[in-house]
DRENLO-549279 format. One record per residue: x, y, z of N, C-alpha, C, CB in turn. Coordinates in steps of 0.02 Angstrom, whole numbers, plus 50000, padded with zeros to 5 digits. Glycine has a CB too. Example, Ala and Ser with C-alpha at 12.3 -4.5 7.8 and 13.67 -1.06 7.14 Angstrom:
BEGIN
506604971650390506154977550390506604983550390505654977650452506424988850354506844994750357506455000250394507044997050286
END
This chain:
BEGIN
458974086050791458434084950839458594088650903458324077350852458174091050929458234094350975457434091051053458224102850931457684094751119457324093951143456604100451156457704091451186456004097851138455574101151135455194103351220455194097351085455614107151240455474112051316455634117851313455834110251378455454122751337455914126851350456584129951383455694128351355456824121151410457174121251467457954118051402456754115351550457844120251327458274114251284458974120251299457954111751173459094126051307459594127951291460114125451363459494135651268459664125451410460064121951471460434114351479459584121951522459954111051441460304103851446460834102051378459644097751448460624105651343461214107451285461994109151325460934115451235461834112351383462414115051399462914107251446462164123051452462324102451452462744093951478462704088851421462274089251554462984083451427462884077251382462434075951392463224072051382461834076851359461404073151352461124071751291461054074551386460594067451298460404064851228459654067751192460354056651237459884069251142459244075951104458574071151097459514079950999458104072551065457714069951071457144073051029457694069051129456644070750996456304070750929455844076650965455904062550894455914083350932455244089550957454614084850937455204098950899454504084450892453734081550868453454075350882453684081050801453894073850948453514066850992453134068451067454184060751014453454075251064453394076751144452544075451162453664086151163452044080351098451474078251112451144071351095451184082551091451314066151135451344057951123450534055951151452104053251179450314052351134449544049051139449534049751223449444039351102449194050951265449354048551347449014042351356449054054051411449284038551391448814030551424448164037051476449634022151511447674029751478447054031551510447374031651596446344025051489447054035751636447244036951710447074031351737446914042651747447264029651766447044024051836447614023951867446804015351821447334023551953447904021652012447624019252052448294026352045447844013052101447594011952171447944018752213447874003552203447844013952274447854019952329448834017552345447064018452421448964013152316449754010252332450234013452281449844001252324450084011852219450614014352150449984015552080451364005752123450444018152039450314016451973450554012251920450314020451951450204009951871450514005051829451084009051793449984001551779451694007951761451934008451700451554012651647451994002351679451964017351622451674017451554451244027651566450924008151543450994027251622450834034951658451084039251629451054036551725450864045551615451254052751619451414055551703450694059051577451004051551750450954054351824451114047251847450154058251855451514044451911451674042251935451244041452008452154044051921451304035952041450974039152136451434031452162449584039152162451634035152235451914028152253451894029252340452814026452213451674023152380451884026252445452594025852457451534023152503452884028852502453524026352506453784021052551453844030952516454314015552530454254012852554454674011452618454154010552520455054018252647455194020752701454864021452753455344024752694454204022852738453844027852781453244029052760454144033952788452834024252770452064021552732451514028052734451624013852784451794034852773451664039552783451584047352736451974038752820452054042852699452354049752635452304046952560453394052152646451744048752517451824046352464452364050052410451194045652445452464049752354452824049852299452384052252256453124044052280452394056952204451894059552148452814061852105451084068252180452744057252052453064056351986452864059051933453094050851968453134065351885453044067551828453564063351789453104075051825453264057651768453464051451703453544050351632453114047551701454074059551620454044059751562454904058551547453634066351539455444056651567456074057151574456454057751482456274050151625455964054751444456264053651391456164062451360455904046651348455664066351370455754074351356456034076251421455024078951336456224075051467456544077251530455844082251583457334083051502455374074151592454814077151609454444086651598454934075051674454434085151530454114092051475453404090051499454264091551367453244096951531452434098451542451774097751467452444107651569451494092551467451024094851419450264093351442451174091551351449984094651385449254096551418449084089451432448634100851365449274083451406449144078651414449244076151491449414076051368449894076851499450284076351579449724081151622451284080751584449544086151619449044090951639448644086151678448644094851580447994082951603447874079351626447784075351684447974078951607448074071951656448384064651717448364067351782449314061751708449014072651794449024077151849448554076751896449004082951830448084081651869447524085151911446854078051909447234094451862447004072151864446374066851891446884063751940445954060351824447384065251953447944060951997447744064252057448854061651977447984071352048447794072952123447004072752174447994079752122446494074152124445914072252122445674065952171445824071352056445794060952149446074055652162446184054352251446704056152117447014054852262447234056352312446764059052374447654060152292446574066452358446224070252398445564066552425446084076552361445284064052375444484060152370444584055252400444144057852300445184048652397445214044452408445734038152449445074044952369446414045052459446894041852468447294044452547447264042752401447154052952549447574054852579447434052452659447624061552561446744055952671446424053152732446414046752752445874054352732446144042252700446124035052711446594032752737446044031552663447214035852702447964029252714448304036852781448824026652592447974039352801448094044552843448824046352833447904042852914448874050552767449654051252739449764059552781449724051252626450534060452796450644067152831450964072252779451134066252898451254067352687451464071452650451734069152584451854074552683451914074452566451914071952468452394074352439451304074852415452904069452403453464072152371453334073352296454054067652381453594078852266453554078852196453944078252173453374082552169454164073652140454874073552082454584075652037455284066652056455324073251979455214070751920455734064051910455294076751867455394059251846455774054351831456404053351803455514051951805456904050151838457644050251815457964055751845457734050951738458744055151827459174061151876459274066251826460004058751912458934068051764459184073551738458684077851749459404073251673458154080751760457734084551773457194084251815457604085551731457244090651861456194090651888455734091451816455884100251952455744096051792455564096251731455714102151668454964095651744455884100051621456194105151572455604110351549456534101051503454974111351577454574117051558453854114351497455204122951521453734119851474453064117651415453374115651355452514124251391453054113451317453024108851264452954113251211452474103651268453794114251184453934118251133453424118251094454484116851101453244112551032452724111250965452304114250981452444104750942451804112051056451194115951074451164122851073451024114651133451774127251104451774131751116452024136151062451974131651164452294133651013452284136250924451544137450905452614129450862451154131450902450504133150867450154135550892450174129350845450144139350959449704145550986449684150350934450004149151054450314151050906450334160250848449774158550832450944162550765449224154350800448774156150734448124157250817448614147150644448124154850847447314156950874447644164050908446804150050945446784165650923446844173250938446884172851016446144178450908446984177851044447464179751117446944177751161447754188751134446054180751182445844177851203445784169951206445574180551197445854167351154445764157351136446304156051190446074152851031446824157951170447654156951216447464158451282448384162951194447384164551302447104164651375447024162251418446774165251384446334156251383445824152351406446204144151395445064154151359446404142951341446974138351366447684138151405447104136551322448004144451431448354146051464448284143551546448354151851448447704148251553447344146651633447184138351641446464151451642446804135251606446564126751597447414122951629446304123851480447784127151566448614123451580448904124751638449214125851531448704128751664448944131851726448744127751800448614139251726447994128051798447874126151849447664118251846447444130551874447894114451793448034107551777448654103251824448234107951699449064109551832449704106651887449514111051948450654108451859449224116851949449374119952003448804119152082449424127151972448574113952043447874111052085448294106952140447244105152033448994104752137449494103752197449174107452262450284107152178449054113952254448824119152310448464116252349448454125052290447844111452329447244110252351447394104152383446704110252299447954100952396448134093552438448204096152477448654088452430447584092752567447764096652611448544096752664447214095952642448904092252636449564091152674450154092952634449644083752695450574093352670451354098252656451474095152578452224095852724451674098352549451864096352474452734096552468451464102652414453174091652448453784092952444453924093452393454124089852468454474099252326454744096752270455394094552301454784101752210455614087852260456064085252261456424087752182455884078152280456824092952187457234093352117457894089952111457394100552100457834084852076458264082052037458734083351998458064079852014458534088551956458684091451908458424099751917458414087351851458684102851837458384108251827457644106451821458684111651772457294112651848456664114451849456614121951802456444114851929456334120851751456344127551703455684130251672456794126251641455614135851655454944139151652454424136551669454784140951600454074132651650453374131851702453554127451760452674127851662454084121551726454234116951787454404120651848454824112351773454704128851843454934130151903454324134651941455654133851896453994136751905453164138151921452934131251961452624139251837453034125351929452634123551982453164118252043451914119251943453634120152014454104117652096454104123052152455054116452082454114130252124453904136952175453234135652214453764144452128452634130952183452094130252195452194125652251451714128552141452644123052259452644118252330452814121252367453004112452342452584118152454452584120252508453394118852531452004117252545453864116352527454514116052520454904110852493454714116952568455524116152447456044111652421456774111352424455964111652367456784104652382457354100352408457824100052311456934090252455458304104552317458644105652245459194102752257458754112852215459534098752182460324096052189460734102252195460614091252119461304102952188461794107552186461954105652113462384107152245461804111852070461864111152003462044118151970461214108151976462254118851913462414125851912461844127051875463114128551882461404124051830460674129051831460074123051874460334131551723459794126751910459204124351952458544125151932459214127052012458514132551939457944137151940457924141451887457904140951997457454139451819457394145351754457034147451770457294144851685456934154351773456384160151748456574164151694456234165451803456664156951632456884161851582456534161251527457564161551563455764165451553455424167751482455634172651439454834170051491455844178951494455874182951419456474183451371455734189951431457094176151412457344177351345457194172851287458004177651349456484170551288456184165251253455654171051199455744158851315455634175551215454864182151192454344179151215454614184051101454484177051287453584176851322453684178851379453124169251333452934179851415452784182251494453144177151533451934182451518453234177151579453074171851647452184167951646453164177851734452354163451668451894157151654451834151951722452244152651586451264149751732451224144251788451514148551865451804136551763451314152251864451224156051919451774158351939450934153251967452544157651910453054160451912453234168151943453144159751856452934170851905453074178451946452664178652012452814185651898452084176452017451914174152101452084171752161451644171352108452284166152126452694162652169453614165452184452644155252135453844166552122454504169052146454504173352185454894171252104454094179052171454054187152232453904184452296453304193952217453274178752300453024176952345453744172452397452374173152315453864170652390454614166852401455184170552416454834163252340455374174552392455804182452409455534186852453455874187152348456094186952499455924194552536456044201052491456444195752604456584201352452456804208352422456404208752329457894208152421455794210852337455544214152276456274214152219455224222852300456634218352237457154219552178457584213652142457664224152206457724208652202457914200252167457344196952124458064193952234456704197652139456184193652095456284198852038455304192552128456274204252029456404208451971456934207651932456424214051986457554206551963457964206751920457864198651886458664208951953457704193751938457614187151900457054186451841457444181851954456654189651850456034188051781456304194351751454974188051798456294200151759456524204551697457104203451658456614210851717457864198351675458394195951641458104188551623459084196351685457554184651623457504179951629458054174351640457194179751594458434175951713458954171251734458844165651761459314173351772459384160351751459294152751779459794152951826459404146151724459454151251912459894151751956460184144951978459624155452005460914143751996461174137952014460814134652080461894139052024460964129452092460764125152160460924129552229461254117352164461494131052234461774136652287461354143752289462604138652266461414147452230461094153452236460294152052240461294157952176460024145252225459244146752255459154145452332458674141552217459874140952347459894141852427459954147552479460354138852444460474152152428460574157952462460044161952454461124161052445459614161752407458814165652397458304164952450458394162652334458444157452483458044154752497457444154252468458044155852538457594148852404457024146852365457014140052362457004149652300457454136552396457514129652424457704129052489457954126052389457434123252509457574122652584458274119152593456974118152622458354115352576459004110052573459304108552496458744102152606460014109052498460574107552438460844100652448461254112852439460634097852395460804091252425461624091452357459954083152415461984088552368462764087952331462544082052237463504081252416462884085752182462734086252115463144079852106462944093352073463154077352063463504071852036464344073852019463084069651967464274080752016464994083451989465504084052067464864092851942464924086252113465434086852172465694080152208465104091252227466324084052231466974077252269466304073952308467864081152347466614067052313466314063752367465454063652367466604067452430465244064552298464334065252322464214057452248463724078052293463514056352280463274049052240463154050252165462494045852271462924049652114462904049152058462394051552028463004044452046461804047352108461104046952088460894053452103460684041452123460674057352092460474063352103459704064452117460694066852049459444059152087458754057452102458644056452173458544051552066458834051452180458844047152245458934050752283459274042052256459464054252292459724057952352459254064252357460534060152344459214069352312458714072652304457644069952352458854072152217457514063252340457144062152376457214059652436456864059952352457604055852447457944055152533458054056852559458264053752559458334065652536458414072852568457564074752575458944079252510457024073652539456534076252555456074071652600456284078352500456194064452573455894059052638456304062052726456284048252611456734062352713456864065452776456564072152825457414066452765456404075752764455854082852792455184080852810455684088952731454894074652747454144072552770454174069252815453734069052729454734063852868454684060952907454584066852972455204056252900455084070252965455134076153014454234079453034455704082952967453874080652954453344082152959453024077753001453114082952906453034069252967452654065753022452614066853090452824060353022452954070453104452894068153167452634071653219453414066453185452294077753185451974084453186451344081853209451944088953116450934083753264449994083253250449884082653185449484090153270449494078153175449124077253130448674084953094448714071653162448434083053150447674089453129447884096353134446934089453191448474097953155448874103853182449334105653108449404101353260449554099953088449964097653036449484103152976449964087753026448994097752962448494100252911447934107352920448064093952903448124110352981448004117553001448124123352954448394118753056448794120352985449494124152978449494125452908450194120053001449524121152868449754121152793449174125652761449804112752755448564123052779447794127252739448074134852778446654123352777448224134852824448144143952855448964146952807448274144852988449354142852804449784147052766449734148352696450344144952773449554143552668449374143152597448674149952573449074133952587448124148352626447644155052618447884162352623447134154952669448244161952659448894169952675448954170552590450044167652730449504163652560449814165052529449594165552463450194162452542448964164252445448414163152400448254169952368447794160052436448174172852413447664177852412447794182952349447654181752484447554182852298447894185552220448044180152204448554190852211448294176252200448334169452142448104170052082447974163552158447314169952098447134168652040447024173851984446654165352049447244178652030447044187651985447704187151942447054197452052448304184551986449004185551947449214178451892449664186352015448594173351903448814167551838448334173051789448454156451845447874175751790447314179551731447834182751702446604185351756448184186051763448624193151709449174186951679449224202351771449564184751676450104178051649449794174851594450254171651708449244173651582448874170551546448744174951484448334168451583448704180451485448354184551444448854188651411447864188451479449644190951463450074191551436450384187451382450324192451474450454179251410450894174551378450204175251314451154165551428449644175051296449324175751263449464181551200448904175951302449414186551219449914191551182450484189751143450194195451226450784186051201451534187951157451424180951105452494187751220450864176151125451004170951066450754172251005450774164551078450444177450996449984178450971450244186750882449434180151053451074187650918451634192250865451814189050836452204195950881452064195450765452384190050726453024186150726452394192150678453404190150791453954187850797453884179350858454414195050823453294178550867453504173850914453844168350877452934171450954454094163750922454584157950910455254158850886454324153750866455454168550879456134169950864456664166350943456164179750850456244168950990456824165851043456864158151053456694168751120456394155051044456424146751062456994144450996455454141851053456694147850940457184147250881458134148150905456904154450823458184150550913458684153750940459004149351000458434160450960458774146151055458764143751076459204135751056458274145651086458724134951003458944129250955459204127150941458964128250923459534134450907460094135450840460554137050876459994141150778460734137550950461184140250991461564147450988461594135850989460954152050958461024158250948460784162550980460934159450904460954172150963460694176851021459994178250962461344185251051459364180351026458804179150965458994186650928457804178250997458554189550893458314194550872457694196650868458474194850832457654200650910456854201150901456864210550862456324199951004456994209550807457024216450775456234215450724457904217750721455994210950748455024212950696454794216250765454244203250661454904219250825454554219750898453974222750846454954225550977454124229350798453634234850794453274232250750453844241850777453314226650717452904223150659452364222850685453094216450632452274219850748451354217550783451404219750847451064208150790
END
Protein backbone atom coordinates (compact mmCIF):
# COMPACT_ATOMS: atom_id res chain seq x y z
CA UNK A 1 0.00 0.00 0.00
CA UNK A 2 1.15 3.04 -0.77
CA UNK A 3 0.16 6.72 -0.36
CA UNK A 4 -1.97 8.01 -3.21
CA UNK A 5 -0.34 11.86 -3.82
CA UNK A 6 2.10 12.82 -5.60
CA UNK A 7 3.98 13.93 -2.70
CA UNK A 8 4.41 9.54 -1.80
CA UNK A 9 8.09 9.37 -2.78
CA UNK A 10 8.83 12.14 -0.11
CA UNK A 11 7.18 10.77 2.89
CA UNK A 12 8.53 7.36 2.03
CA UNK A 13 11.71 9.00 2.68
CA UNK A 14 10.25 9.36 6.98
CA UNK A 15 8.35 6.79 9.17
CA UNK A 16 5.36 7.03 8.26
CA UNK A 17 2.39 5.06 7.81
CA UNK A 18 1.27 3.99 4.08
CA UNK A 19 -2.02 4.13 3.41
CA UNK A 20 -4.74 2.45 0.99
CA UNK A 21 -4.36 4.45 -2.88
CA UNK A 22 -8.01 3.45 -3.57
CA UNK A 23 -9.54 5.28 -0.53
CA UNK A 24 -8.16 8.57 -1.19
CA UNK A 25 -11.26 9.30 -3.43
CA UNK A 26 -13.65 8.73 -0.16
CA UNK A 27 -17.51 9.83 -0.28
CA UNK A 28 -17.17 13.78 1.09
CA UNK A 29 -19.76 14.79 4.06
CA UNK A 30 -22.26 17.58 2.86
CA UNK A 31 -20.69 21.35 3.55
CA UNK A 32 -21.99 23.27 6.35
CA UNK A 33 -20.24 25.85 8.76
CA UNK A 34 -21.25 28.58 11.16
CA UNK A 35 -19.42 31.67 11.20
CA UNK A 36 -17.32 30.08 14.56
CA UNK A 37 -16.08 26.33 13.41
CA UNK A 38 -16.96 23.34 11.57
CA UNK A 39 -18.34 20.09 12.61
CA UNK A 40 -16.07 16.92 12.46
CA UNK A 41 -16.02 14.78 9.74
CA UNK A 42 -15.16 17.98 6.83
CA UNK A 43 -12.68 17.72 4.05
CA UNK A 44 -12.30 21.77 4.94
CA UNK A 45 -12.05 22.84 8.35
CA UNK A 46 -12.86 26.87 9.60
CA UNK A 47 -12.10 27.95 13.09
CA UNK A 48 -11.71 31.44 14.70
CA UNK A 49 -8.79 31.50 16.64
CA UNK A 50 -8.86 31.35 19.85
CA UNK A 51 -5.98 33.78 20.46
CA UNK A 52 -7.17 36.43 18.61
CA UNK A 53 -10.96 36.41 17.64
CA UNK A 54 -9.49 38.36 14.70
CA UNK A 55 -7.74 35.62 12.64
CA UNK A 56 -9.57 32.67 11.52
CA UNK A 57 -8.10 29.11 10.71
CA UNK A 58 -9.10 27.35 7.23
CA UNK A 59 -8.06 23.45 7.70
CA UNK A 60 -7.42 21.02 4.75
CA UNK A 61 -8.89 17.77 6.89
CA UNK A 62 -7.52 15.16 5.10
CA UNK A 63 -4.42 13.93 7.48
CA UNK A 64 -5.09 10.29 6.94
CA UNK A 65 -3.81 10.83 2.87
CA UNK A 66 -1.60 13.66 4.33
CA UNK A 67 -4.20 16.24 3.31
CA UNK A 68 -4.20 14.85 -0.70
CA UNK A 69 -6.06 17.44 -2.85
CA UNK A 70 -9.19 15.95 -4.42
CA UNK A 71 -11.93 17.15 -6.33
CA UNK A 72 -14.05 16.41 -3.55
CA UNK A 73 -11.86 18.61 -0.97
CA UNK A 74 -12.14 21.13 -4.08
CA UNK A 75 -15.35 21.18 -3.37
CA UNK A 76 -15.79 21.90 0.13
CA UNK A 77 -12.94 24.44 -0.39
CA UNK A 78 -14.33 26.90 -2.65
CA UNK A 79 -18.28 26.50 -0.86
CA UNK A 80 -15.97 27.19 2.29
CA UNK A 81 -14.50 30.12 1.07
CA UNK A 82 -17.67 31.30 -0.57
CA UNK A 83 -19.06 31.23 2.56
CA UNK A 84 -16.57 33.28 4.57
CA UNK A 85 -16.44 36.11 1.97
CA UNK A 86 -20.49 36.29 1.82
CA UNK A 87 -20.86 35.86 5.32
CA UNK A 88 -18.18 35.76 7.70
CA UNK A 89 -15.28 37.91 7.00
CA UNK A 90 -16.82 41.40 7.28
CA UNK A 91 -19.36 40.47 9.81
CA UNK A 92 -16.94 39.09 12.48
CA UNK A 93 -14.64 42.01 10.99
CA UNK A 94 -11.70 39.35 10.63
CA UNK A 95 -8.03 41.08 9.59
CA UNK A 96 -6.81 37.39 8.38
CA UNK A 97 -6.63 33.76 7.45
CA UNK A 98 -4.38 30.96 8.17
CA UNK A 99 -4.11 27.96 5.95
CA UNK A 100 -2.90 24.77 7.24
CA UNK A 101 -3.19 21.45 6.87
CA UNK A 102 -4.33 18.74 9.46
CA UNK A 103 -1.75 17.06 11.74
CA UNK A 104 2.17 17.65 11.80
CA UNK A 105 3.05 15.62 8.82
CA UNK A 106 1.97 17.65 5.94
CA UNK A 107 0.48 21.03 4.32
CA UNK A 108 -0.50 18.80 1.73
CA UNK A 109 0.97 15.83 -0.24
CA UNK A 110 -0.46 17.13 -3.77
CA UNK A 111 -3.36 15.50 -6.27
CA UNK A 112 -4.90 12.37 -5.94
CA UNK A 113 -2.81 9.76 -7.53
CA UNK A 114 -6.15 7.15 -8.69
CA UNK A 115 -7.78 10.36 -10.10
CA UNK A 116 -4.99 11.41 -11.86
CA UNK A 117 -4.30 7.73 -13.45
CA UNK A 118 -7.78 7.70 -14.99
CA UNK A 119 -7.35 10.95 -16.91
CA UNK A 120 -5.19 8.61 -19.69
CA UNK A 121 -8.59 7.35 -21.26
CA UNK A 122 -10.44 10.91 -21.78
CA UNK A 123 -9.23 13.08 -24.43
CA UNK A 124 -6.90 16.24 -23.65
CA UNK A 125 -9.48 18.82 -24.25
CA UNK A 126 -12.07 16.77 -21.44
CA UNK A 127 -8.72 17.00 -19.07
CA UNK A 128 -8.25 20.60 -19.74
CA UNK A 129 -11.59 21.50 -18.69
CA UNK A 130 -11.34 19.42 -15.64
CA UNK A 131 -7.90 20.66 -14.91
CA UNK A 132 -8.93 24.45 -14.79
CA UNK A 133 -12.50 23.48 -12.50
CA UNK A 134 -9.52 21.67 -10.19
CA UNK A 135 -7.58 24.52 -10.23
CA UNK A 136 -9.55 27.24 -9.44
CA UNK A 137 -11.53 25.03 -6.77
CA UNK A 138 -8.50 25.93 -4.31
CA UNK A 139 -7.22 28.84 -5.97
CA UNK A 140 -10.37 30.96 -5.32
CA UNK A 141 -8.11 31.66 -1.86
CA UNK A 142 -7.17 34.82 -4.22
CA UNK A 143 -10.61 36.23 -3.94
CA UNK A 144 -10.64 36.57 0.22
CA UNK A 145 -10.33 40.12 0.58
CA UNK A 146 -7.75 39.88 3.58
CA UNK A 147 -4.09 38.68 3.95
CA UNK A 148 -4.07 34.92 3.46
CA UNK A 149 -1.38 32.97 5.59
CA UNK A 150 0.04 29.30 4.64
CA UNK A 151 0.93 27.79 7.68
CA UNK A 152 3.25 24.71 6.44
CA UNK A 153 3.46 22.08 8.68
CA UNK A 154 4.74 19.82 6.63
CA UNK A 155 5.79 19.23 3.06
CA UNK A 156 3.69 21.01 0.61
CA UNK A 157 4.08 19.08 -2.85
CA UNK A 158 2.85 19.54 -6.39
CA UNK A 159 -0.35 21.17 -6.30
CA UNK A 160 -0.25 21.55 -2.49
CA UNK A 161 2.73 23.80 -3.18
CA UNK A 162 0.72 25.62 -6.00
CA UNK A 163 -1.53 26.48 -3.69
CA UNK A 164 0.65 27.37 -0.57
CA UNK A 165 2.67 29.78 -3.35
CA UNK A 166 -0.97 31.03 -3.79
CA UNK A 167 -0.91 32.68 -0.38
CA UNK A 168 -0.18 36.07 0.47
CA UNK A 169 2.59 34.86 3.04
CA UNK A 170 4.29 31.85 4.47
CA UNK A 171 5.19 30.30 7.43
CA UNK A 172 7.33 26.65 6.63
CA UNK A 173 8.87 24.13 9.36
CA UNK A 174 12.54 23.60 8.82
CA UNK A 175 12.42 20.32 7.03
CA UNK A 176 14.62 18.90 4.51
CA UNK A 177 11.82 18.68 1.81
CA UNK A 178 9.29 21.68 2.06
CA UNK A 179 8.55 22.80 -1.28
CA UNK A 180 7.92 20.08 -4.42
CA UNK A 181 7.83 21.26 -7.81
CA UNK A 182 8.28 17.92 -8.79
CA UNK A 183 6.16 17.29 -11.80
CA UNK A 184 8.33 16.47 -14.29
CA UNK A 185 9.90 13.91 -12.54
CA UNK A 186 6.37 12.46 -12.28
CA UNK A 187 5.81 12.91 -16.67
CA UNK A 188 3.57 15.92 -16.08
CA UNK A 189 3.42 19.83 -16.51
CA UNK A 190 3.29 22.02 -13.48
CA UNK A 191 -0.22 22.31 -12.14
CA UNK A 192 -2.27 24.70 -9.72
CA UNK A 193 -0.54 27.60 -10.73
CA UNK A 194 2.92 26.45 -9.81
CA UNK A 195 5.01 27.82 -12.47
CA UNK A 196 3.16 31.26 -11.77
CA UNK A 197 3.44 31.52 -8.69
CA UNK A 198 7.03 30.17 -8.23
CA UNK A 199 8.53 32.81 -11.00
CA UNK A 200 6.12 35.15 -9.49
CA UNK A 201 7.82 34.72 -5.99
CA UNK A 202 11.50 34.74 -7.38
CA UNK A 203 13.45 37.51 -8.35
CA UNK A 204 16.00 35.41 -10.58
CA UNK A 205 14.05 33.78 -13.72
CA UNK A 206 16.96 31.16 -13.78
CA UNK A 207 16.10 29.64 -10.01
CA UNK A 208 12.29 29.18 -11.04
CA UNK A 209 13.82 27.37 -14.10
CA UNK A 210 16.04 25.34 -12.74
CA UNK A 211 13.28 24.38 -10.01
CA UNK A 212 10.38 23.25 -12.46
CA UNK A 213 12.67 22.08 -15.28
CA UNK A 214 14.64 19.46 -12.54
CA UNK A 215 11.40 19.16 -10.83
CA UNK A 216 13.20 19.78 -7.33
CA UNK A 217 11.92 19.61 -3.69
CA UNK A 218 13.41 22.44 -1.75
CA UNK A 219 14.22 22.10 2.11
CA UNK A 220 12.65 24.53 4.82
CA UNK A 221 16.00 26.69 4.77
CA UNK A 222 16.51 26.89 1.04
CA UNK A 223 12.80 28.16 0.56
CA UNK A 224 13.92 30.72 3.16
CA UNK A 225 16.90 31.59 1.40
CA UNK A 226 14.61 31.86 -1.94
CA UNK A 227 12.51 33.75 -0.17
CA UNK A 228 9.53 31.66 -0.75
CA UNK A 229 8.68 31.69 2.92
CA UNK A 230 8.55 34.32 5.23
CA UNK A 231 9.52 32.66 8.53
CA UNK A 232 11.38 29.04 9.46
CA UNK A 233 9.96 27.96 12.24
CA UNK A 234 12.51 24.82 13.93
CA UNK A 235 11.56 20.78 12.67
CA UNK A 236 11.00 18.21 15.19
CA UNK A 237 14.54 16.87 14.34
CA UNK A 238 16.26 20.09 15.46
CA UNK A 239 18.09 20.48 19.13
CA UNK A 240 15.87 22.15 21.41
CA UNK A 241 12.63 22.68 19.02
CA UNK A 242 8.83 21.19 20.11
CA UNK A 243 7.64 18.08 18.48
CA UNK A 244 4.53 19.71 17.39
CA UNK A 245 5.31 21.07 14.23
CA UNK A 246 1.83 21.93 13.59
CA UNK A 247 1.35 24.08 16.36
CA UNK A 248 4.33 25.93 16.14
CA UNK A 249 4.09 26.31 12.49
CA UNK A 250 0.61 28.24 13.24
CA UNK A 251 1.70 30.31 16.21
CA UNK A 252 4.52 31.40 14.02
CA UNK A 253 1.74 32.52 11.64
CA UNK A 254 -0.89 33.74 14.41
CA UNK A 255 1.86 35.93 15.24
CA UNK A 256 2.12 37.62 11.58
CA UNK A 257 -1.88 37.89 11.53
CA UNK A 258 -1.77 39.57 14.86
CA UNK A 259 0.97 41.89 13.55
CA UNK A 260 -1.52 42.30 10.53
CA UNK A 261 -4.22 43.22 13.01
CA UNK A 262 -3.07 45.84 13.85
CA UNK A 263 -2.77 47.48 10.47
CA UNK A 264 -5.95 49.89 9.28
CA UNK A 265 -8.43 47.99 8.62
CA UNK A 266 -9.50 49.44 5.28
CA UNK A 267 -5.80 50.24 4.41
CA UNK A 268 -5.16 46.58 5.41
CA UNK A 269 -7.73 45.34 2.75
CA UNK A 270 -6.37 48.04 0.12
CA UNK A 271 -3.27 46.91 0.25
CA UNK A 272 -3.79 43.21 -0.31
CA UNK A 273 -6.54 43.74 -3.49
CA UNK A 274 -3.77 46.36 -5.07
CA UNK A 275 -1.03 43.77 -4.68
CA UNK A 276 -2.70 40.76 -5.62
CA UNK A 277 -4.19 42.78 -9.01
CA UNK A 278 -0.33 43.63 -9.89
CA UNK A 279 0.15 40.15 -9.25
CA UNK A 280 -2.78 38.59 -11.14
CA UNK A 281 -2.40 39.92 -14.14
CA UNK A 282 -1.83 36.54 -16.52
CA UNK A 283 -3.11 34.15 -14.04
CA UNK A 284 -5.52 33.01 -15.71
CA UNK A 285 -3.80 32.86 -19.28
CA UNK A 286 -0.93 30.79 -17.39
CA UNK A 287 -3.55 28.15 -15.40
CA UNK A 288 -5.11 27.65 -19.49
CA UNK A 289 -1.53 26.97 -20.64
CA UNK A 290 -0.92 24.27 -17.23
CA UNK A 291 -4.12 22.85 -17.86
CA UNK A 292 -3.80 21.91 -21.34
CA UNK A 293 -0.23 20.93 -20.94
CA UNK A 294 -0.92 18.60 -17.81
CA UNK A 295 -3.77 17.57 -20.27
CA UNK A 296 -1.37 16.35 -22.85
CA UNK A 297 0.83 14.68 -20.95
CA UNK A 298 -2.18 12.62 -19.30
CA UNK A 299 -3.39 11.86 -22.13
CA UNK A 300 0.47 9.40 -23.61
CA UNK A 301 1.00 6.27 -23.52
CA UNK A 302 3.59 6.45 -21.20
CA UNK A 303 1.73 8.31 -18.53
CA UNK A 304 1.78 6.88 -14.96
CA UNK A 305 5.47 5.52 -15.80
CA UNK A 306 6.79 8.21 -13.25
CA UNK A 307 4.11 8.01 -10.37
CA UNK A 308 4.82 4.20 -11.01
CA UNK A 309 8.19 4.58 -10.27
CA UNK A 310 7.70 6.62 -7.61
CA UNK A 311 6.02 3.66 -5.93
CA UNK A 312 8.21 1.06 -6.68
CA UNK A 313 11.02 3.32 -5.40
CA UNK A 314 12.56 3.39 -8.77
CA UNK A 315 14.27 5.73 -11.60
CA UNK A 316 11.22 6.03 -14.13
CA UNK A 317 11.76 5.27 -17.75
CA UNK A 318 10.17 7.03 -19.96
CA UNK A 319 11.66 5.23 -23.18
CA UNK A 320 7.73 4.95 -25.01
CA UNK A 321 8.38 9.26 -25.14
CA UNK A 322 8.13 8.57 -29.19
CA UNK A 323 5.21 6.06 -28.89
CA UNK A 324 2.48 9.13 -28.55
Amino acid sequence: MTIGSIGTQLFRSRAYVSVNKSRLLGITRCFSASSNDTSDGNLVGWRISDKDDRIGILTLQSSRTYNALTVEMGREFSDMVRHLIQNVISVRDLRAIILTGEGNNAFSAGGDLDWLRSLKSNSVHANADLMISFYNSFLCIRQVPIPVIAAMNGPAMGAGAGLALACDLRVGVSTPKLLGLNFTKLGIHSGMGGSYFLKLALPATTAANEILLMGKTLSGQESLDLGLINRLVPGSSDNNSSSNNSTNAVDVALEMGMELAQQHPVALRMMVQTLRSQQDVGLQQALQREAIAQATCYNRADWGEGVNAVAEKRDPQFDEYFDK
